[in-house]
N, C-alpha and C positions, 0 to 999 in steps of 0.2 A: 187845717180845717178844724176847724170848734167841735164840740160835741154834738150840740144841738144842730149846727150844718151837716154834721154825718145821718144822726136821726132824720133828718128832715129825707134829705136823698135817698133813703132806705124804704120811708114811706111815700114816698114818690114812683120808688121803683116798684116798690110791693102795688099802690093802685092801680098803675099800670101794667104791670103784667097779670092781674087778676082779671083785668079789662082784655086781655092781649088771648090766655087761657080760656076765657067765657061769651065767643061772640055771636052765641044766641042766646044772651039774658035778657033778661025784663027792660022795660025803658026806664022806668025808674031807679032801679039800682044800680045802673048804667051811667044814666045821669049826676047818681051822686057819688059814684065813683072819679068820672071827669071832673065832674066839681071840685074835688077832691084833690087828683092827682094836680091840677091847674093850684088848687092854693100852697100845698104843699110845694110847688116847684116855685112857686112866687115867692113862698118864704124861706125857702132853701137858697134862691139869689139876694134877699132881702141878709138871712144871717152870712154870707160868702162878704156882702159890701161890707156888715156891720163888724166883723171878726177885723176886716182890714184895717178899716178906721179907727179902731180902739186898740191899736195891738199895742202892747209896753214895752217900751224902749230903758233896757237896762244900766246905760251907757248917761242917762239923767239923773241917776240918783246921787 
């Protein structure tokens, strides 16, 4: 797993359990918390595809 795919999962897991820890907050900060944890896990699947597709094959050089 890349750097950025570990960061991403870490921040995922952080918004969601801030959401998980506080479930009588405000609607707003609620919302962009989900907001939030939804992008971050969108781009946490986005960098898992992109880490696969570009991996370097040492065996070509």
């Amino acid at each position: 797993m890349s750097r950025s795919a570990v960061f991403l999962l870490i921040m995922t897991l952080l918004s969601l359990g801030s959401l998980w820890l506080n479930p009588d907050m405000a609607e707003i900060p609620a919302l962009a918390l989900k907001c939030a944890s939804g992008f971050f896990g969108f781009a946490f699947a986005f960098a898992l595809v992109a880490g696969r597709r570009f991996k370097f094959d040492p065996i070509l050089r």
